[in-house]
N, C-alpha and C positions, 0 to 999 in steps of 0.2 A: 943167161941163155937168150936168144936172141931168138926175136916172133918171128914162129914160119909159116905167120898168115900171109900169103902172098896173092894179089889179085892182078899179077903181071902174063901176059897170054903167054908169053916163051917161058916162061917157068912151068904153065901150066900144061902144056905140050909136054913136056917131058914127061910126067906123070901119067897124063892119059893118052896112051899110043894111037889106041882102038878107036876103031870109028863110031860113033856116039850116031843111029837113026833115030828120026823123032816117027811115031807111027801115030797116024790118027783114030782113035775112039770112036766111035758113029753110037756106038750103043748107049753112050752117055750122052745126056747131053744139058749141057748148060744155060741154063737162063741168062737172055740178052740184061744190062743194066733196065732198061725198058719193061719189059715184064718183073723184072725184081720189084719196080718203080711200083707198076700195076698191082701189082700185091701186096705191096703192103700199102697202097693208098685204100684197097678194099678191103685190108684189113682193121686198119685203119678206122675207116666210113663206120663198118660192123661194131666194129667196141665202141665208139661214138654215140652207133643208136641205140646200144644196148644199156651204154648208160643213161640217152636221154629216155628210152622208153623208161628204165627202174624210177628214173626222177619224177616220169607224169602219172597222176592216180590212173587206176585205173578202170575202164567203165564198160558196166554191164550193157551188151546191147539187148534192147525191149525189143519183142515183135510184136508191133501197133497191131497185127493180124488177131497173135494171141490175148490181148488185151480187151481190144475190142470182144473177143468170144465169151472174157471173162465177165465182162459188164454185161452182157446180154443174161449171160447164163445166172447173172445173180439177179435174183427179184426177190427182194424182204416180202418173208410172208405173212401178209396185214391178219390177224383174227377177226372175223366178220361174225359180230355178236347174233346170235340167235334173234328170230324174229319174234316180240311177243305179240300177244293179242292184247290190244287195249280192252280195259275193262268197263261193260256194257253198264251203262246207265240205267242205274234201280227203274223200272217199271212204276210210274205212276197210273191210280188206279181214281177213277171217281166212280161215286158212291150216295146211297141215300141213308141219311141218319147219322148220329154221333157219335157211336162205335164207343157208347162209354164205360158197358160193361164188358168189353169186346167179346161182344157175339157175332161172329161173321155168319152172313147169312146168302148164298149164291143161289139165282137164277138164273134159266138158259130159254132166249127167248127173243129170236132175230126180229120179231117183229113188231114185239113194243116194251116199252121199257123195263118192267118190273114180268108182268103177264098179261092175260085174257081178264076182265074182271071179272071171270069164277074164280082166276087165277091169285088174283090179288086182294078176293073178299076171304077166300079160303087163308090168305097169309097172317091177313089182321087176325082171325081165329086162332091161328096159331100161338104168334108172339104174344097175344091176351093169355092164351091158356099157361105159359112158362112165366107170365106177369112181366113181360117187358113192353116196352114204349118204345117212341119212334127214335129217341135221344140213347139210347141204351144199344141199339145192334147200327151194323151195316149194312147195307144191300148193294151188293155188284149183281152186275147182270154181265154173265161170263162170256155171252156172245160177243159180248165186243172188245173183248180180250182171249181171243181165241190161241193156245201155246199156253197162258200162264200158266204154271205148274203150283204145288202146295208149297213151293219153298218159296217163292216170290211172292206170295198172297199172304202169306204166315210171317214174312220179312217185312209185310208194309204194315198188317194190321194188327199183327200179335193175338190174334184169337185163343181164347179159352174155350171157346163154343163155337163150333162149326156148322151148320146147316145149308146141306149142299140137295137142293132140288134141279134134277136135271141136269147135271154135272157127273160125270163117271168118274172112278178112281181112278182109271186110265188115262181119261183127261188130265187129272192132276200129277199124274205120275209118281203114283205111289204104290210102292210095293204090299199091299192089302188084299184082303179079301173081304166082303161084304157079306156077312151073315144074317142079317137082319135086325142086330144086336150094335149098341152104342160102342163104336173105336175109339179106345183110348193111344192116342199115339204124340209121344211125348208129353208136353204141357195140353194138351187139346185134344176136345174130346169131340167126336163127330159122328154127326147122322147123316145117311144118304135117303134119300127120297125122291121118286117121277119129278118128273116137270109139274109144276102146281099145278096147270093146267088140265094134264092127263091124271095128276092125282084124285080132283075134285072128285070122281067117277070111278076112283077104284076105291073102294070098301076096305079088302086085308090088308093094299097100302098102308089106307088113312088108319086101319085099326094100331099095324105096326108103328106105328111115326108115332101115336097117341101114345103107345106106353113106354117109348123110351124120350119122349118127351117131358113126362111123371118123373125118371131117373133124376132128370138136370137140373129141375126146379129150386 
């Protein structure tokens, strides 16, 4: 059989009688080579960056703004130790005698050292009668230690016997009362009595002093 592909025109004339128009489209329209060009070079471009951006790491942008607020806003909170008070320096005390059977023995008397000498003839009377000597008690004279209390007098001299002429229990700060009877308070036992001075001249004083004086002997 014999090909009747033919691409000769008078052959093809006989076939198609009819007039063949070509009619133009407007509503389509086709992309110039140019723009095809255009398009796929931006397309192109795009897969390009998008694989070079997958390639480069990637990084967090800082705001210096926020950073800065965060350094401000942190302050380590230092502990600032408690303030103590340094510890006061024992109270030295001078004194007459040798305190050696510690018998403390306190006068108050701004204007001379021990007392008045009724003051101080009346004192020798006394530490005769309890048979002590001048080696055996102490004598402060409180005026010039004006504040010491019974805990700083009893810290420095350790008294077993106390005799306090002219000196209040309030002075020493002690929670006492004064009955006219020998206080025994703690290790130490103690008698209050006037200032020697005003003692000498009073009678029911000197009688009280006198018989708890006989107690301690």
């Amino acid at each position: 059989m014999e090909n009747q592909v033919t691409n000769n025109a008078n052959a093809l004339r006989l076939f198609f009688t009819e007039d063949v128009f070509l009619v133009k489209d407007e509503t389509v329209e086709m992309p110039s080579v140019g723009n095809v060009k255009a398009i796929y070079n931006a397309l192109s471009t795009e897969d390009h960056l998008t694989k070079e951006s997958a390639l480069q790491p990637q990084r967090e942008s800082i705001s210096i703004e926020k950073a800065e607020e965060s350094v401000k806003s942190y302050t380590p909170r230092v502990e600032i130790p408690p303030i103590v008070a340094e510890p006061s320096t024992p109270r030295s005390f001078k004194f007459l005698g040798g305190n050696k059977k510690s018998v403390l023995i306190l006068v108050n008397d701004h204007l001379n050292d021990v007392s008045t000498e009724q003051g101080r003839d009346l004192l020798r009377k006394i530490v005769k009668a309890v048979d002590l000597s001048t080696p055996d008690f102490a004598i402060v004279n409180y005026a010039q230690y004006q504040g010491a209390d019974y805990v700083e007098l009893h810290g420095f001299f350790k008294p077993l016997i106390m005799l306090s002429f002219g000196v209040e229990i309030a002075d020493l700060k002690l929670n006492l009362v004064w009955q006219n009877e020998i206080i025994s308070h703690g290790s130490t036992k103690i008698i209050f009595a006037p200032n020697l001075h005003h003692l000498d001249s009073d009678l029911g004083a000197k009688k009280s002093l006198w018989g708890n004086l006989q107690k301690i002997k």
